[in-house]
N, C-alpha and C positions, 0 to 999 in steps of 0.2 A: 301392401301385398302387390307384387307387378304379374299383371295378369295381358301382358305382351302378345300379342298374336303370334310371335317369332316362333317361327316352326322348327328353327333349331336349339329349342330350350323346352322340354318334355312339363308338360305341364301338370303330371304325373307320375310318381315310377316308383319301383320295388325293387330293390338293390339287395340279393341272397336274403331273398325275404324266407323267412320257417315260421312253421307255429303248429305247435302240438297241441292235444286235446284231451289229456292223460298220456296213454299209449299208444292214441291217432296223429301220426304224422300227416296235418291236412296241408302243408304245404314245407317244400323242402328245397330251398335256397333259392326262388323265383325271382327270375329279372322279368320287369317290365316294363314299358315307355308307351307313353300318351300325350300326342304330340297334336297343337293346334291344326283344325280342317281336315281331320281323318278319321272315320270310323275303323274302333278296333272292337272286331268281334272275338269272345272267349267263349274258344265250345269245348265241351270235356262233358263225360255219363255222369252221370248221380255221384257224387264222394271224390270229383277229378279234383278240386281246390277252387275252382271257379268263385263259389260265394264266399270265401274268406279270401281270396285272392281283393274282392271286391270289397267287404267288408274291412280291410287293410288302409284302402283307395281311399275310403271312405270315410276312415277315423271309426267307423263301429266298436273297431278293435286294433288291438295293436301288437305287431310281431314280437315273438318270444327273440330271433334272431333276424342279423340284417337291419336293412330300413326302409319304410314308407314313405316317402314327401309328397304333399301335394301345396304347388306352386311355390317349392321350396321350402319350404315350412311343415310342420306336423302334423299332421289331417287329424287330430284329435282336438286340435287346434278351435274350436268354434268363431271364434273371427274367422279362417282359414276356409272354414266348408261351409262359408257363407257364399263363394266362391263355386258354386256349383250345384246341380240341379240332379236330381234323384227320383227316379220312378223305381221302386220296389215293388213285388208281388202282393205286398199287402200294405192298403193303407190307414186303415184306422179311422178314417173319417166320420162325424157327423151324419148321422142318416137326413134329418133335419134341416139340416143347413142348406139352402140352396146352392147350386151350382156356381154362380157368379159372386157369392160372397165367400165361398170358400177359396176362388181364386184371390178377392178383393183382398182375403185377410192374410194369403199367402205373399202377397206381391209386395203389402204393405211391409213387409220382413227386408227388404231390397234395397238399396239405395235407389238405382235407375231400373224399376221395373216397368216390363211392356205396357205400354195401355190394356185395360182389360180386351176392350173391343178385340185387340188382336193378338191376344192369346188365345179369347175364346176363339176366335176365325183358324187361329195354327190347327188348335185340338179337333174341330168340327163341333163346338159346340154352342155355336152363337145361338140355334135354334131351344138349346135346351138349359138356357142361363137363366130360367127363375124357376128349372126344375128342383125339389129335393132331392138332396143325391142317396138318398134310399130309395127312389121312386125308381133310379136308373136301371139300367139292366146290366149283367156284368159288362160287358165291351164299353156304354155307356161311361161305366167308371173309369174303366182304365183309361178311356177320352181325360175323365177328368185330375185324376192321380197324372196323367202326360203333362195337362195345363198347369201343376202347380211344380213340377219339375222345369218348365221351362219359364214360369213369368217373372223370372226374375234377373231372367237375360243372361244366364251363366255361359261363362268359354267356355265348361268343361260338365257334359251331362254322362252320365250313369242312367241306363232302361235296361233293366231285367225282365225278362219275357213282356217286352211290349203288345205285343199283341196276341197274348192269350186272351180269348173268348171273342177276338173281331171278327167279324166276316171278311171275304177276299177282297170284297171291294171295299171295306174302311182299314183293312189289312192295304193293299196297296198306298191307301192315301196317306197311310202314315206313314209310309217310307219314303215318298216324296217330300213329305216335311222334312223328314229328317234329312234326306238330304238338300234339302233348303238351308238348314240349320247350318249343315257341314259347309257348303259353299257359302255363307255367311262368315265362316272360320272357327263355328263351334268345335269342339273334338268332342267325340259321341264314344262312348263305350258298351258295348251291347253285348248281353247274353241272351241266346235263344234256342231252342229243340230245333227251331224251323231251319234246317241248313237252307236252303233254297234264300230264305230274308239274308244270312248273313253271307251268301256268294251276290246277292242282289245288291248290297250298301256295304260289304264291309273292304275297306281298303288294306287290311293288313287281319290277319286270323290267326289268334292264336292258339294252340290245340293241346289243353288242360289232359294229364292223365296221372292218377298217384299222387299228385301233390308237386307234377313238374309239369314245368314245358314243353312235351313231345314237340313241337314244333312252331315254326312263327313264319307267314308267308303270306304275300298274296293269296286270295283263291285261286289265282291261276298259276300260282308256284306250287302250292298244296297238291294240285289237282298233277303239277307235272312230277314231281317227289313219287307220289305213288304210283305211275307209270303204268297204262296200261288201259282199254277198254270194255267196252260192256257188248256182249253179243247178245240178241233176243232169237228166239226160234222154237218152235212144235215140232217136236220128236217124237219118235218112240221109242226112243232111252228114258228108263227111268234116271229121274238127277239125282240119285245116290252115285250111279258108275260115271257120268256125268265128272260129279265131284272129286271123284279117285281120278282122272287125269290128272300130269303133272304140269297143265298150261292153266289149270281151275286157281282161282282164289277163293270165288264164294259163288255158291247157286241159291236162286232164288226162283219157286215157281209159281210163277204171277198165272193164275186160272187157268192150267193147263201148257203155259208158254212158260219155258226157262229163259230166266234173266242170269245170265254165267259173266262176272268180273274175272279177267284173264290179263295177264302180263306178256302175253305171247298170243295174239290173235291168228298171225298168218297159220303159227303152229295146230292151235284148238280149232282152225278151220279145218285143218287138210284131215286131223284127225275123226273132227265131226261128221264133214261129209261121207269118208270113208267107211263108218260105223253105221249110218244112218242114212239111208240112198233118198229116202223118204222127207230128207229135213225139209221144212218150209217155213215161211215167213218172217225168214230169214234178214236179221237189221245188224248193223254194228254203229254204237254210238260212243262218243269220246266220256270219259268217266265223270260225274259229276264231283261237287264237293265235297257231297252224302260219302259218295266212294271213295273218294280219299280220306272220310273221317273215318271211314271202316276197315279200309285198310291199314292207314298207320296205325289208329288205335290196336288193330289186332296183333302188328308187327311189336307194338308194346307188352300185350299180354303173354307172348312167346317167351319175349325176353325176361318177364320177369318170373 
């Protein structure tokens, strides 16, 4: 298996991938590519194709139509997905089993895997390597479900919701690894709810709806795709009438302050202030990721 760092040879991808589920079309003709030294984040609502998109990657399963390769070869393959590291939302582990032998007995699966030492130091858990890993707490775990995704030195890792149940500051540190990993020339794939982690690490975003691609960009292509800013400000409009302008995309009223996503600011200004002599607290901010995923996604729901 040539597992090449060359960043122009996808080390990943989904070529008019489909796959039905009876009468549920969870995915309907998906290109994808995952390509060495880059995180690609897949964000899509509940039922967008993301975890069969992933499942696919994976060899979990395998497309009804289209094709899957992972490092050119068939990810159902198990030689083949010896080649890559996986963190899932659930892992099944030994309550019992300590912390450092559950890596020991992971790594042992590997040809060239890390020393333990510095797996456990990636995950944060050198201090808690002759804990049970029942004893742990959730975040705890997902530390240690990270370590056995990565001790085996794979190019090409898969984390789904990484860091459900961390706090902000083992939340941060794992994105510094990760992107340790990336600059190393791992390619990272990542699903998460948190838009914030995937504008923070992800170099390319793909944006799951229906069972397709709504869209593939930068965070900062996404974010310019849906065009347009965020005004914050205390009125005494209610945001119902608010919302009936035709400069409104969406309103949001954060504890008495309207948060109004608008495609046309100069316009919703002149109109604002003219209706309301009263406005204050008055902000305009460039639209986050968050708001380009709410917007496209809604542009999709229109359509269909």
């Amino acid at each position: 298996m040539n597992r090449s760092p060359n960043r122009d040879i996808p080390l990943a991808a989904l070529r008019g991938a489909s796959k039905r589920y009876g009468a549920l079309t969870a995915l309907a003709g998906v290109d994808l590519e995952v390509r060495a030294g880059e995180v690609v984040a897949v964000l899509g609502a509940n039922g967008a194709g993301k975890t069969t998109a992933l499942g696919l990657l994976t060899g979990r399963i395998g497309p009804d139509a289209g094709q899957a390769s992972l490092f050119g070869a068939d990810p159902r393959d198990p030689a083949v997905r010896r080649g890559i590291g996986v963190m899932l939302q659930s892992a099944g582990l030994h309550d019992t089993v300590r912390v450092a032998e559950h890596v020991r007995l992971f790594s042992s699966y590997y040809p060239a895997p890390r020393p333990l030492d510095e797996t456990l130091a990636l995950a944060g858990l050198s201090e808690l390597a002759r804990r049970p890993y029942g004893a742990l707490s959730g975040g705890q775990q997902r530390r240690v479900q990270f370590a056995l995704a990565i001790c085996g030195r794979p190019p090409l890792l898969f984390v789904d919701e990484p860091t459900v149940g961390l706090d902000v500051e083992a939340r941060r540190a794992f994105w510094q690894v990760l992107r340790q990993l990336r600059d190393e020339g791992t390619a990272i794939v990542l699903t998460t709810h948190y838009l914030e982690e995937a504008d923070a690490l992800a170099d390319r975003v793909v944006l799951m709806a229906s069972g397709r691609v709504l869209a593939e960009d930068t965070p900062a292509g996404l974010k310019a795709r849906a065009a347009g800013r965020r005004v914050l400000a205390r009125t005494g409009l209610p945001a119902a009438a608010v919302a009936a302008w035709p400069e409104v995309r969406r309103v949001e009223d954060r504890d008495g302050r309207l948060d109004v996503a608008s495609h046309d600011v100069e316009a919703l200004l002149r109109r604002w202030l003219a209706a309301d002599a009263g406005l204050r607290e008055l902000e305009v901010r460039p639209m986050s990721l968050e708001d380009a995923f709410l917007t496209l996604t809604t542009r999709e729901e229109i359509r269909a």
